[in-house]
Structure formats: C-alpha cells, structure tokens
VOGU-3710 file (C-alpha; in Angstrom, 3 decimals, decimal comma):
1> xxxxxxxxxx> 7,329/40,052/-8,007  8,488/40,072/-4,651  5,542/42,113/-3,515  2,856/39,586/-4,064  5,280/36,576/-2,134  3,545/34,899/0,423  4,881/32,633/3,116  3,905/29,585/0,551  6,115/30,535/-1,767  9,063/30,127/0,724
11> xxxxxxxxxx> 8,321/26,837/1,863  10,486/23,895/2,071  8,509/20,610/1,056  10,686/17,555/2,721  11,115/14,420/0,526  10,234/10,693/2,053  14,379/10,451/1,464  15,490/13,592/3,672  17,711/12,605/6,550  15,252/13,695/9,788
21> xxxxxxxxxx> 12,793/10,240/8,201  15,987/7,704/9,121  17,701/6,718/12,119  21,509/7,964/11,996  22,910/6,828/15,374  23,799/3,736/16,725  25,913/1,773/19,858  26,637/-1,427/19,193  28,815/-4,779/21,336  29,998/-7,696/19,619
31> xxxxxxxxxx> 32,317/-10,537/20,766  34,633/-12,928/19,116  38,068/-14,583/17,843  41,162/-12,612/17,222  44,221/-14,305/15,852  47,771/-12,936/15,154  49,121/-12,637/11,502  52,878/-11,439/12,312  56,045/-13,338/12,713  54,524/-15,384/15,261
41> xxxxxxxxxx> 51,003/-16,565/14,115  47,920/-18,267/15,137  47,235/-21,849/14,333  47,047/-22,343/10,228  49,290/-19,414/9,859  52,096/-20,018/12,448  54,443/-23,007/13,039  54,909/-25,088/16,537  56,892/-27,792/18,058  55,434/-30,529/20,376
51> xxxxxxxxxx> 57,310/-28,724/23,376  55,652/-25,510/23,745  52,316/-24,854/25,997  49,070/-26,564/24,259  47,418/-23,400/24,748  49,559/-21,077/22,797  49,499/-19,984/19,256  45,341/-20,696/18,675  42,434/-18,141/18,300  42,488/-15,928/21,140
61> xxxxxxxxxx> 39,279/-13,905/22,554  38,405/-10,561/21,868  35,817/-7,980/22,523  34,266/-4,540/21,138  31,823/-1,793/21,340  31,598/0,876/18,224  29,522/3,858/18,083  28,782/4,757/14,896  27,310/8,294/13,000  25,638/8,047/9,406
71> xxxxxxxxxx> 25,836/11,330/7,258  24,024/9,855/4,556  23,119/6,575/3,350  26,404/5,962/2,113  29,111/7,629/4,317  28,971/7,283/8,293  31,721/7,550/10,858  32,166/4,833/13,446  34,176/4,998/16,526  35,385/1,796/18,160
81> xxxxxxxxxx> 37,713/0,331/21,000  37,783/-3,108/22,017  40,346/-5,423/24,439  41,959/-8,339/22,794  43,878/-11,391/23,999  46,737/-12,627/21,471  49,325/-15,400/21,252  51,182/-16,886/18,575  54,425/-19,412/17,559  56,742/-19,208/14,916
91> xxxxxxxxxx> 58,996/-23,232/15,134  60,462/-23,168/17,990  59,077/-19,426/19,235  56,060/-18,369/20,593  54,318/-15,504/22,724  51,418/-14,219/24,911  49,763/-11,096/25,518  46,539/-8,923/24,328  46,540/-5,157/23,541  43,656/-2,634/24,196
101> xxxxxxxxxx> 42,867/-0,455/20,961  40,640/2,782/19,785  40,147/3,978/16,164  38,077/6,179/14,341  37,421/4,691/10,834  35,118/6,367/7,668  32,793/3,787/6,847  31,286/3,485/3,285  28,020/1,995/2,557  29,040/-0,420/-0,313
111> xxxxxxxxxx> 25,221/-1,914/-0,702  24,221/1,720/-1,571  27,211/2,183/-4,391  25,362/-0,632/-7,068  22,308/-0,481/-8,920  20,080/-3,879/-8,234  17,621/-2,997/-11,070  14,613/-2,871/-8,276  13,166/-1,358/-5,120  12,248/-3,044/-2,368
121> xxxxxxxxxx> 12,381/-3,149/1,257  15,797/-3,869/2,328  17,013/-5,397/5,488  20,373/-5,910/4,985  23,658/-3,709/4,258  26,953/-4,571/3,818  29,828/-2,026/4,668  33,406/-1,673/4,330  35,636/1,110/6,737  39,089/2,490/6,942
131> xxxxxxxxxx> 40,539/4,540/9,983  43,441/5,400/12,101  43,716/4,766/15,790  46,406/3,755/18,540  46,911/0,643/20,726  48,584/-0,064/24,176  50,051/-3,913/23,569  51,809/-6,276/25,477  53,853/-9,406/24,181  56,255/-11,842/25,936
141> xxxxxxxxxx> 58,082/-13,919/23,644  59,632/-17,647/24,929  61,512/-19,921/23,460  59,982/-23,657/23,186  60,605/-24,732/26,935  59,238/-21,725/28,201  62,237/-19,295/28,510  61,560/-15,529/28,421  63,070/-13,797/25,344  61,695/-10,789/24,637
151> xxxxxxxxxx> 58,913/-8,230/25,445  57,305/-5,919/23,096  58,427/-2,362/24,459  60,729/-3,492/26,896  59,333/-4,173/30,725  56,810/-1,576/29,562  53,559/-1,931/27,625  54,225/-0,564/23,892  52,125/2,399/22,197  51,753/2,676/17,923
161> xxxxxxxxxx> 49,194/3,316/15,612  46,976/1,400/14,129  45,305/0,982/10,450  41,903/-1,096/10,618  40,403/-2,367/7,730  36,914/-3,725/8,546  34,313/-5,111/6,292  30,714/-5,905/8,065  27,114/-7,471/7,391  24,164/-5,921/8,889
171> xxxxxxxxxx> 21,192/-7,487/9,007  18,310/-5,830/10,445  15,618/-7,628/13,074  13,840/-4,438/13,528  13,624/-1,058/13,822  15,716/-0,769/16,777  18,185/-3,458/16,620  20,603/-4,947/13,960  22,747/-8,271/13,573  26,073/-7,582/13,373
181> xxxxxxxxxx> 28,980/-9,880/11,770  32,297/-8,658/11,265  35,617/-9,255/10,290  38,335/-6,645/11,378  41,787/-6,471/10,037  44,067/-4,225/11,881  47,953/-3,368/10,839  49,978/-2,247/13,921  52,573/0,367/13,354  55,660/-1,494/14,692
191> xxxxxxxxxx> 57,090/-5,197/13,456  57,539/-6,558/17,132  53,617/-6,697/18,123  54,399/-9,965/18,490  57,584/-9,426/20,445  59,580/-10,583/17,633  61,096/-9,076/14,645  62,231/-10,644/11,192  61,809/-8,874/8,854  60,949/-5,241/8,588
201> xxxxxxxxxx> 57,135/-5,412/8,101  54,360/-4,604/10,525  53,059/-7,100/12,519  48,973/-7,248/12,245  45,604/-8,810/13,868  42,554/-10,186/12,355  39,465/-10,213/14,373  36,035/-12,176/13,451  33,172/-11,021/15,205  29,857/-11,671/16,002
211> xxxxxxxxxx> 27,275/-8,588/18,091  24,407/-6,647/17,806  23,951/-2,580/17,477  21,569/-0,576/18,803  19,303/2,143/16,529  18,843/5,335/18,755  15,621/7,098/17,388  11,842/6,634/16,763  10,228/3,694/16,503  8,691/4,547/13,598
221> xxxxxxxxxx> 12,019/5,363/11,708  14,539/2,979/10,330  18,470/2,990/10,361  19,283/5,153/7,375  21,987/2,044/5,861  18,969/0,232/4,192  17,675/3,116/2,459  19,309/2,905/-0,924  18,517/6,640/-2,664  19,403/5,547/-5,786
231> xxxxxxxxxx> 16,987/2,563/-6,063  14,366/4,974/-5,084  15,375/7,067/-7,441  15,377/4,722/-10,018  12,031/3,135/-9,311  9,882/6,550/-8,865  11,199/7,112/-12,518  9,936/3,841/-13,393  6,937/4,468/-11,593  6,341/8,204/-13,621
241> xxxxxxxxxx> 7,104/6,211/-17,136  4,534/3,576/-16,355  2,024/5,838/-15,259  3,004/8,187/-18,197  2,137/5,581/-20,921  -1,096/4,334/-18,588  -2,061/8,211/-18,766  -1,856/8,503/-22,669  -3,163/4,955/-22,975  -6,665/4,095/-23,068
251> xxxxxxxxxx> -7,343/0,191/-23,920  -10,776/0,141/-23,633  -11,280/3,623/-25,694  -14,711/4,660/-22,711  -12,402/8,026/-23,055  -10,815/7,357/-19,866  -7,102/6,729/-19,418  -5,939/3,771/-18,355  -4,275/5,662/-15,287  -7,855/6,470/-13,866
261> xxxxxxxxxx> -9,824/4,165/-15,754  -11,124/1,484/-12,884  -12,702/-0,710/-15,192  -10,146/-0,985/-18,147  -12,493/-3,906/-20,211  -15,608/-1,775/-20,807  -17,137/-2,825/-23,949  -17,410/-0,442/-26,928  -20,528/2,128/-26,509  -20,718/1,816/-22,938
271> xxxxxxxxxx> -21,199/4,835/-21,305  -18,617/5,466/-18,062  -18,590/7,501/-15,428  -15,147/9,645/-14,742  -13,616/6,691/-13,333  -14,076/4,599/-16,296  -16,557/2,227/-14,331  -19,721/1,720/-16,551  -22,577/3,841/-15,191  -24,892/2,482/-13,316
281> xxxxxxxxxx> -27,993/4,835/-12,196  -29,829/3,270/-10,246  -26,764/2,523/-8,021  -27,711/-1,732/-7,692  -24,505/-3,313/-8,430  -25,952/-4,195/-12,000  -23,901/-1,406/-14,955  -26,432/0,166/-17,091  -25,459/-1,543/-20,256  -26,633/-5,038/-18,409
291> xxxxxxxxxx> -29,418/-3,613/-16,455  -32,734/-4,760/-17,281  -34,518/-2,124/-15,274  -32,125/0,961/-14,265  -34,878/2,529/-12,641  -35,187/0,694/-9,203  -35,305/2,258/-6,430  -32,784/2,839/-4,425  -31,657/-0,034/-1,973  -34,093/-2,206/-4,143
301> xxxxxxxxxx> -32,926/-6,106/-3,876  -32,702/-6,959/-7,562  -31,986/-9,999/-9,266  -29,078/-11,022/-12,122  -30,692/-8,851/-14,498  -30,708/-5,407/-12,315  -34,799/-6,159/-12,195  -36,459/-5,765/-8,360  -37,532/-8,570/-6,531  -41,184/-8,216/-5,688
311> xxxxxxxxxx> -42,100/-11,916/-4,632  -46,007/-11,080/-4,718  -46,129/-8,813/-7,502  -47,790/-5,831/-5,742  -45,569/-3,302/-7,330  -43,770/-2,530/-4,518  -40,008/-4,639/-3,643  -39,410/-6,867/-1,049  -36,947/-4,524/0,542  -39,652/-1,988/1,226
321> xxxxxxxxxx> -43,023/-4,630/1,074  -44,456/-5,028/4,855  -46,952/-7,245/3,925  -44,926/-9,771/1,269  -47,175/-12,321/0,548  -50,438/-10,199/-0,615  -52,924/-12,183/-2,701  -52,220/-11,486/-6,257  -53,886/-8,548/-7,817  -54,625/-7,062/-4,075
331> xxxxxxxxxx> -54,425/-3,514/-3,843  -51,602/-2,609/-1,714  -50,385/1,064/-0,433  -46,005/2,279/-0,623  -45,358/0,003/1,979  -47,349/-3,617/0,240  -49,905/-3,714/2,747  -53,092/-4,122/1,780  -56,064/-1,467/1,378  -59,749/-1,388/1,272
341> xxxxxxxxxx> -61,144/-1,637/-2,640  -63,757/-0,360/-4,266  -65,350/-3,870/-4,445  -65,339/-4,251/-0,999  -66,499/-0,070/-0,662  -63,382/1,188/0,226  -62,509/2,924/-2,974  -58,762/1,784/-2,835  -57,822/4,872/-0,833  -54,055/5,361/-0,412
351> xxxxxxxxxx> -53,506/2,177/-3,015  -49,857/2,094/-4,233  -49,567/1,438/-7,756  -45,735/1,800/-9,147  -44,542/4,551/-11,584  -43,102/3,666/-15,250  -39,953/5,653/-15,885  -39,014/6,935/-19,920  -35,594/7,326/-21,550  -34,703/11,029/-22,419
361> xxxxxxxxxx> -37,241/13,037/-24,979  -38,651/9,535/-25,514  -42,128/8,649/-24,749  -41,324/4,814/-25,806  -42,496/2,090/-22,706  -39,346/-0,065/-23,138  -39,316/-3,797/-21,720  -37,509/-2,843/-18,376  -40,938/-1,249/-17,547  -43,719/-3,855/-18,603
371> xxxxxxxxxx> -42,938/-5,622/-15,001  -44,577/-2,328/-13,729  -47,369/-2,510/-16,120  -48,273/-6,216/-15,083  -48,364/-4,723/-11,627  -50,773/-2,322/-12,949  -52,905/-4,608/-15,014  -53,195/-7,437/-12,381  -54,546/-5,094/-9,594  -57,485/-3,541/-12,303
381> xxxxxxxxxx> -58,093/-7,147/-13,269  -58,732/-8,264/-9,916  -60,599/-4,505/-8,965  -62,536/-4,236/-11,687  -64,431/-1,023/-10,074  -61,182/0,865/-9,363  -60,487/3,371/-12,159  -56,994/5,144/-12,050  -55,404/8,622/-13,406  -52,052/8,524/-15,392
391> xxxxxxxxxx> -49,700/11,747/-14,827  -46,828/12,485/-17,105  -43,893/14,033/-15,740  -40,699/15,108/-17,916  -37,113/16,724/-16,546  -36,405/20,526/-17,063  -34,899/19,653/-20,476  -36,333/21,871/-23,483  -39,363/24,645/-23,744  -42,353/24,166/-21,051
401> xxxxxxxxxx> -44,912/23,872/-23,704  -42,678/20,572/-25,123  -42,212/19,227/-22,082  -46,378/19,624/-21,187  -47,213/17,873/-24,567  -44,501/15,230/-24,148  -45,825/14,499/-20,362  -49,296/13,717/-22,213  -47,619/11,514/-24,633  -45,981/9,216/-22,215
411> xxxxxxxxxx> -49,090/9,156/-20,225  -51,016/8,258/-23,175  -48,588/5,807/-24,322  -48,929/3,669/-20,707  -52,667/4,182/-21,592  -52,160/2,434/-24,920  -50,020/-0,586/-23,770  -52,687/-0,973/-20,531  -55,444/-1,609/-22,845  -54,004/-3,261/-26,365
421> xxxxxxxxxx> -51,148/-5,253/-24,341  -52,852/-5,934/-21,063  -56,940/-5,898/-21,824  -57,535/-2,811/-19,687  -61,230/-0,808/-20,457  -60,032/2,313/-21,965  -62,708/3,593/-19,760  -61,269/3,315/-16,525  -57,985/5,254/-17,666  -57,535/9,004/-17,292
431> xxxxxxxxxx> -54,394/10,549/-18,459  -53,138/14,082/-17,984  -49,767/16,261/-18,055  -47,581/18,573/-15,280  -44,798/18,198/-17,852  -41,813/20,062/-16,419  -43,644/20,355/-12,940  -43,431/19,124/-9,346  -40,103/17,167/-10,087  -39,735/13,775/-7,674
441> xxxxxxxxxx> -36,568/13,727/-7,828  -33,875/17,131/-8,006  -30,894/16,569/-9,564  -32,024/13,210/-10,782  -33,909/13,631/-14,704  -34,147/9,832/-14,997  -36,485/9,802/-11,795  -38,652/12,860/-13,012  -39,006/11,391/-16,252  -42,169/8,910/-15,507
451> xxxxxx> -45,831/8,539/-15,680  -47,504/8,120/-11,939  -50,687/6,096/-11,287  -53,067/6,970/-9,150  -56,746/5,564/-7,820  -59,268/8,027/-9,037
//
C-alpha cells in the first residue's frame, strides 16, 4: 500500500555495469602515412615514368586529433580533423597537394558484438566507424617534365564531402591512456581530388596511423570500450549455476553445502560447525575428531595429538608454567612454581593440581584425561602427607538433584582410577558434589563439566 512506502522502497540500487563506473570521454593525436587511391595513385597502386620528380607519387604524411564520446559500450561518437599531404602518378601524369578534413563518424564497438565464451579483464578493443564530413583540397596535376595541367577547383582550393570508413585497435596501457592504431579510408565526393578525371568515380585516401588517446575521468575508472556487458552477463549466470549446484550439493554429507562448507572432505560422523569446518573446542588447531585432549586450555601449546605440552609434568602447560623445570612430583601452584609441602610443614598451600574434564551426562574418565591423573598421582606419590578433596561439577543440563548425584559420580570415579590405576591410599581422597553450581566457565558446558582437586 502506498501508505506504508518508505524512502527504501524507492531506491535505485546501481549495478557494477551502469555508465557513471566507466570512463566515456576521450582526446586523442596520432600521426602517420596517407596515400592516394584515385586516378593518380601512390606507389604500388599508381604508374610512373623515369622522368617525373623522385619524390612524387609515394606515401605522403599525415596527421590527426579525434575526440571521441561513448554512449555505451558499444556505440560512441567520435569527432575528428586532421591535415594531410598527398601526391600521386598515373604513366606519364602525376600531382601534388594535401587537403585539410573534419568528420563526425558513429563508431561501433565490434569487440563487444561476439560472445568469447569467458570473462576476463580486457585490455584491448577493436572498433569500426562510419561518418560524413567535408574537406578543403588542393591538387596540381603535371605532365612528366613538370608542366602544369590542371588544378583541382580551378586557381582555388576545392570543397566536397567526405565518407570515412575507419577501422581501429585500442590497446590499453592504463587507466588513463590507450594505444591507438588505425587505418582510415576516406571517399571524397568529387573524381578530380587528384586533379584528374577518368572515369566518373570518386577519387579516395587511405590513411595508416599510429597515436595515443587520452581517458578524461577518475583514476579509478576505466574507458567504458573494454567493458564487454554481455560477457559479464554471461559469466554472473555461470557464476549463479555453479554456486546453485554447490548450494544443493553437499560432498562430504557434515549437512553443510558445499557453497559454505569450508572444509568439503570431513569424514563421515564428524561433527561441523556452520561452516562445515570440523569442530574443534578447545580452539588448538587440532579438530575434535583427532584431538586427544579437547579440553586444553586456551592458548595451551599442544602437540600432534591436540595433548598440552607440560615438559615437567606439574599439571600446568608450558605456555602458562613460570617455573618449567620443577622436580618431578613437586607441588606447584596455577602458575608451576613451586610451594611449600606438607613434608617440609607447609601444608601445600595454594598447590595447583589440574582439573579432569567429562563428556556430556557421562561420568566415564576417558584416556584424553589420564595425563591429568598422572599429574595427580605423581605429586601424592612424592607428598605422601598431602591429602586432597575432589569436587564434581556438571553444566545446567537436566534436574538439580541429577546433576548433584552425577557431580558425586564423576568425583568418585577420579577417586576410583587414583587408587586402582595409580596406587593412591583411598584415605587421603575426599570427594564431594556442587553439581549444577558455581559454573567455571558460562556459556562453555564442556569446561563446567569436571572434577577439581584441591589440597585439603
């Protein structure tokens, strides 16, 4: 309804192919031969005796400037003038002059107007133009020992029109300025350009060129003749049908499609994360499936296996260990450095002993965990006064009273392996439950699901 338009639903979204993204102006110069094609030719086309001038009858110079308007990538406008010497023989005949010209020509973008099959960045266009324009010439004819015989217009310089045909190579050096080679063909609207008439033709000139052009604009834009619309047309439709049967697909089957999936060789089973990567929890470069401990701390060096590198075996990783080289079995605090035990009367105050971590509703140790219970075991062994106090901890999953009794179960189960696994007294264990309670981690059940250890 037109009561509930807003001012988004009027907007005008511009494509990457609308005209203000390309350069449509340009000025350009180029120099080069122009030869006579009438009754009286230039070299291979025109005929000579020994007697007349050497210099006659060859390729004569010329010169031009063009300023040209694109509408599109395919039709421009170009405006050109240019001055250009001429002479010519015909047997026993020949002449001398030049004429000064200005046309206005449609040009057509003949790269644009075929399908290559692919996109790419172009930097080269090839172009063909028509026009009309008008020319002031001058010819004076002379027989072949020099005597005058005619003039083109009488003592006067002669005006006609003028049909040029031009075809042209562009090739671009960058964003401001092209190479320009050219080849201009240009019928005159009289048969006595050459200040002789035979038959009743018009006389014409060709002209072979060589300049450069001049893109007026922003750097940042390009001339608009080597943007081909079609192409880019062509390829973004490519580009939807590829990512169309990439979107559908899924090679891997992780239940992400190939378009998104980052990771498209996942094994079967593996569990992914949006992006089709396998997860990887504790974030150390190691995906879950190949971990052997996903429950390292974070910015933990780990080895091959995803397990954390703790050189003395204090429980706590090199990347966090102050004091790496601790005699084994030494009890250390969260930063490895070694405390007072109780051997010594210090009653391992602030000791750091590390946390085993459980799967979901599972109060099973698995092997990713028994590094942490060697840890464990090695500093009792070597304290034998120290006794210590198991916690269970569980996430906010399921009923408070299940989550208290399954705390006590994983904290009994670290008990168990401690003592049949290890040798540990049952007597220097305690275990006990906060289930669901003071969380370590929010956000994060795999951290809060653990048993702590602490010196009693």
């Amino acid at each position: 309804m037109a009561g509930g338009m807003n001012a988004q639903d009027n907007e005008v979204r511009l494509s990457e192919a609308h005209r203000s993204n390309f350069k449509h102006w340009s000025l350009g110069l180029n120099v080069g031969a122009t030869a006579s094609l009438g009754d009286a030719a230039s070299y291979f086309f025109g005929e000579k005796t020994d007697a007349m001038p050497s210099g006659v009858g060859g390729f004569e110079i010329g010169l031009r400037g063009n300023l040209n308007y694109w509408f599109s990538p395919t039709i421009g406008l170009t405006g050109s003038a240019g001055y250009h010497s001429t002479s010519g023989t015909d047997v026993n005949y020949y002449f001398e002059g030049n004429y000064i010209d200005a046309d206005l020509s449609l040009n057509f973008n003949l790269s644009n107007m075929f399908l290559y099959g692919k996109d790419y960045d172009r930097k080269h266009a090839l172009l063909f133009s028509i026009g009309l324009g008008a020319t002031s010439l001058e010819a004076d004819g002379y027989d072949e020992a020099g005597n005058f015989v005619a003039s083109a217009g009488g003592p006067d310089r002669a005006f006609t029109t003028t049909i040029p045909l031009q075809l042209t190579y562009k090739r671009q050096l960058n964003q401001t300025w092209d190479l320009d080679i050219l080849y201009k063909h240009t019928f005159a609207g009289i048969d006595g350009a050459d200040a002789r008439s035979i038959a009743p033709t018009a006389d014409f000139f060709g002209y072979f060129g060589v300049g450069a052009a001049y893109n007026f604009g922003s750097d940042d834009k390009e001339s608009i003749v080597y943007y081909s619309p079609f192409e880019g047309v062509f390829a973004d439709m490519t580009e939807i049908k590829q990512n169309y049967e990439k979107l559908v697909n899924d090679d891997d089957g992780d239940g992400v499609s190939n378009l998104f999936d980052e990771d498209n060789s996942t094994p079967a089973d593996v569990n992914v994360g949006p992006n089709g990567a396998p997860l990887d929890v504790d974030g150390d470069g190691i995906p879950d499936y190949l971990d052997a401990d996903p429950f390292t701390p974070k910015g933990a060096k780990v080895d091959s296996e995803g397990r954390m590198v703790d050189s003395d075996g204090d429980g706590v990783g090199d990347h966090m260990d102050q004091e790496p080289n601790t005699p084994k079995g030494a009890l250390v605090n969260f930063k490895g450095i070694s405390v007072a035990s109780a051997a010594s009367g210090g009653g391992g105050v602030g000791a750091y002993l590390p946390s085993v971590f459980f799967n979901f509703n599972s109060a099973t140790v698995t092997d990713a965990n028994y590094m942490r219970l060697a840890a464990i075991a090695s500093t009792l062994k070597s304290n034998p006064n120290v006794k210590i106090v198991l916690t269970g901890y569980t996430d906010a999953s399921g009923p408070e009273d299940y989550n208290k009794t399954l705390g006590q179960r994983r904290a009994d189960e670290v008990k168990q392996e401690l003592v049949q696994v290890f040798g540990i007294d049952a007597a220097r264990i305690e275990t006990s439950s906060k289930g669901e309670g003071d969380p370590l981690a929010k956000g994060h059940n795999n951290i809060n699901r653990r048993v702590d250890v602490a010196v009693k």
